[in-house]
C-alpha positions in Angstrom: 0.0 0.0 0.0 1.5 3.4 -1.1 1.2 6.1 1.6 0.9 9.8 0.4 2.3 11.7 2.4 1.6 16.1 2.4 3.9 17.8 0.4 6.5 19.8 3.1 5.8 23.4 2.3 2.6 23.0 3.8 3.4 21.8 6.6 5.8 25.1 7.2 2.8 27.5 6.0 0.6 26.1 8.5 3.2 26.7 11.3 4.6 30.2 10.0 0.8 31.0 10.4 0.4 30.1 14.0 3.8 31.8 14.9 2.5 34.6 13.5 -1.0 34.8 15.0 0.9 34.2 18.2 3.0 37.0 18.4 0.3 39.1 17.1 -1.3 38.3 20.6 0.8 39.1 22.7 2.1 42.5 21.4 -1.1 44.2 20.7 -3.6 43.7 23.6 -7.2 44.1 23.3 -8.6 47.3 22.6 -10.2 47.6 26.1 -7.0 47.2 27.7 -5.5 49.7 26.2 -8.2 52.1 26.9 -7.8 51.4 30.3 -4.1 51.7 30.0 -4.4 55.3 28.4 -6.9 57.0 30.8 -6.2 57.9 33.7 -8.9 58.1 36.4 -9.3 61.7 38.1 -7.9 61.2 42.0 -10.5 62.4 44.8 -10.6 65.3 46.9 -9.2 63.1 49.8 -6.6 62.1 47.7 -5.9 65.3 46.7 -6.1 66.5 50.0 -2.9 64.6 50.8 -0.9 67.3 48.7 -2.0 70.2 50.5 0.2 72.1 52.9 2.8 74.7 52.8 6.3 74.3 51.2 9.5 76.5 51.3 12.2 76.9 48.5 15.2 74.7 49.0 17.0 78.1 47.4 15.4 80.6 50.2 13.6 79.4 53.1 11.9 82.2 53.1 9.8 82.3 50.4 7.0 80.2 50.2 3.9 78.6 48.3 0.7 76.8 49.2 -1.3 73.8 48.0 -4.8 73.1 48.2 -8.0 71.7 46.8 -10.2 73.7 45.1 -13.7 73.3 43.4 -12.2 69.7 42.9 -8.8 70.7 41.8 -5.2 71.6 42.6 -4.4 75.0 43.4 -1.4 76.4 44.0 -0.7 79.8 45.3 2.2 82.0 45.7 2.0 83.5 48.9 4.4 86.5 47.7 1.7 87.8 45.8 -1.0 85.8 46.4 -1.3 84.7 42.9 -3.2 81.5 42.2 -2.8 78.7 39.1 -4.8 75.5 39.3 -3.5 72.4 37.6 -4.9 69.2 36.2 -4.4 65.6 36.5 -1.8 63.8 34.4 -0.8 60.9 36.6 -0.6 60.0 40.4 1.8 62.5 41.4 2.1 64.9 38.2 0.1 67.7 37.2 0.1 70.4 34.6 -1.4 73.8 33.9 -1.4 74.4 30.2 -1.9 77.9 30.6 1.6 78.5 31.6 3.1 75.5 30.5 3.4 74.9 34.2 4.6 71.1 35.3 4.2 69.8 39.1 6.1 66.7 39.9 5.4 65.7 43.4 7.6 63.1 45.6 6.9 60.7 48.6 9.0 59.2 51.7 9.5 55.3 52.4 6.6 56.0 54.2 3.7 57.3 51.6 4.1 60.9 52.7 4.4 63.9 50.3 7.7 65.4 51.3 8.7 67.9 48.2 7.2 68.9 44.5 9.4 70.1 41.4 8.2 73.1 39.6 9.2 73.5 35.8 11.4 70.3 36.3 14.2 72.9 37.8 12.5 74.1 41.1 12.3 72.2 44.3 9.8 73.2 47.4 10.5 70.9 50.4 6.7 70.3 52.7 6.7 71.7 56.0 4.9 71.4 58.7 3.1 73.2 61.2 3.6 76.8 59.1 1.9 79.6 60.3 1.9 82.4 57.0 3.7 85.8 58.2 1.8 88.5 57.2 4.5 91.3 57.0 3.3 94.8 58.2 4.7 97.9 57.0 6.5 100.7 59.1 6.2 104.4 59.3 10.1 105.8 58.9 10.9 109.8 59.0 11.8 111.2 55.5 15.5 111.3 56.6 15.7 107.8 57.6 14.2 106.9 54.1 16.4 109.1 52.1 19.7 107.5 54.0 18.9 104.5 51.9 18.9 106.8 48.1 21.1 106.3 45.8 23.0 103.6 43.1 24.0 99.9 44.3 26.3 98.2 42.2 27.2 94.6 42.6 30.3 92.3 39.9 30.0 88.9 39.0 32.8 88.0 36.6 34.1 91.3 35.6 30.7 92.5 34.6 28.5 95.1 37.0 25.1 95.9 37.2 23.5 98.8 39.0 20.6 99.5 41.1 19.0 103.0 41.7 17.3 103.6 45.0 14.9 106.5 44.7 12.1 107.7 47.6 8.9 107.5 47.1 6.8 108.8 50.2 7.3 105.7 52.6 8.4 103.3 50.2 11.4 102.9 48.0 11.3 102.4 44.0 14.3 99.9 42.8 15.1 100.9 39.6 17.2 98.2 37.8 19.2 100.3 35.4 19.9 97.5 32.5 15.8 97.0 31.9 14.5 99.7 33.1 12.3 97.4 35.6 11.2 98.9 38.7 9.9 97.4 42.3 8.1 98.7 45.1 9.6 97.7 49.0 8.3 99.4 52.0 10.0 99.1 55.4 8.9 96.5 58.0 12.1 97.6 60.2 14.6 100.3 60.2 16.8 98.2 58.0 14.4 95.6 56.1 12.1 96.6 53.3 9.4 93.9 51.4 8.3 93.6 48.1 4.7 95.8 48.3 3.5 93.7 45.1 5.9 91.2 44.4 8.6 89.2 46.6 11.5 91.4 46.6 13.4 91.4 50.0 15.4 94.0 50.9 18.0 93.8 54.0 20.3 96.8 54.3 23.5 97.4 56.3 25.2 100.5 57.7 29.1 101.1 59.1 29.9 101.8 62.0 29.0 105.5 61.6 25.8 104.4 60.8 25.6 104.9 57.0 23.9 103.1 55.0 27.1 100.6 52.9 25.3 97.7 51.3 21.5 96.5 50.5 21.2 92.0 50.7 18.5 91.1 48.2 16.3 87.9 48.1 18.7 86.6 50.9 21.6 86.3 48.5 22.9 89.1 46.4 24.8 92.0 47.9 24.6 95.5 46.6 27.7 97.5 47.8 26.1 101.6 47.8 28.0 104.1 45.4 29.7 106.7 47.3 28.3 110.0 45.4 
């Protein structure tokens, strides 16, 4: 009895086609999965809640933000000016506001515990507890105490130099910064440090021992060294 057997090509078209279905299964999932994949589902306001709280830069410890819930939604607010930007959801710790093109990156302890968020991917605001906001009050100084601090400020980085112009203003002082023409309010909350009336912009100033006015320290870090006229 003669036995005919399949011819062998067959045989390898049959199994090229079941490899193939095969690894067609497993690299593209079911449509449902990936939809679940892709969306991501809005967190509540008690989980929202556990970002709230107050957090200081790691570059000046004096100048802080807030985080809280709002209509549903993360608000932050800059307690310099009291400016507010809320963000939306883009993953379990990320937000955005596309307004500003505005990224919030938040990060957690071994324990589960916010501890710091990233602004713009550069900026980093440690969580602290138990702050209680400092509302800064303004001072009455005489008009001669106020005009001791007039005049140009000029600090050098790397062999260039920049100048400031101090000018009097009533009770307040208008800084004048003489490459853009950009001007700030401070007002005195002592007889030596000045805030930012609209915008964070502090002021420390220094005198000799004579008691003139040498120097001005600004946002904690820069020193001004006064022109002598």
């Amino acid at each position: 009895m003669i036995t005919r057997s399949r011819p062998s090509h067959i045989k390898s078209d049959k199994f090229i086609f079941v490899l193939a279905f095969l690894i067609a299964a497993h690299f593209y999932p079911a449509p449902v999965r990936a939809e679940n994949i892709n969306n991501e589902v809005p967190l509540s306001v008690h989980q929202l809640s556990e970002f709230e709280g107050y957090y200081h830069s790691d570059m000046d410890s004096n100048l802080y933000l807030q985080i809280m819930v709002k209509n549903d939604k993360l608000v932050l607010k800059q307690l310099w000016d009291n400016r507010e930007i809320t963000f939306e959801q883009k993953s379990a710790l990320s937000f955005y506001n596309d307004q500003e093109s505005f990224p919030l990156t938040f990060s957690k302890d071994s324990k589960g515990e916010i501890t710091q968020v990233l602004a713009f991917e550069r900026d980093t605001w440690i969580k602290v507890k138990g702050y209680k906001p400092v509302q800064k009050k303004e001072i009455a100084l005489s008009p001669e105490k106020m005009q001791a601090f007039a005049g140009r400020y000029r600090m050098s980085d790397g062999g260039q130099e920049a100048f400031l112009q101090f000018t009097v203003n009533g009770n307040s002082l208008e800084v004048r910064e003489l490459w853009s023409d950009n001007v700030f309010t401070i007002v005195p909350e002592s007889e030596l440090v000045f805030f930012g009336k609209n915008k964070y912009y502090p002021v420390q100033f220094s005198k000799d021992k004579d008691g003139n006015i040498t120097q001005a320290l600004i946002f904690n870090k820069d020193t001004w060294v006064k022109v002598k006229d």
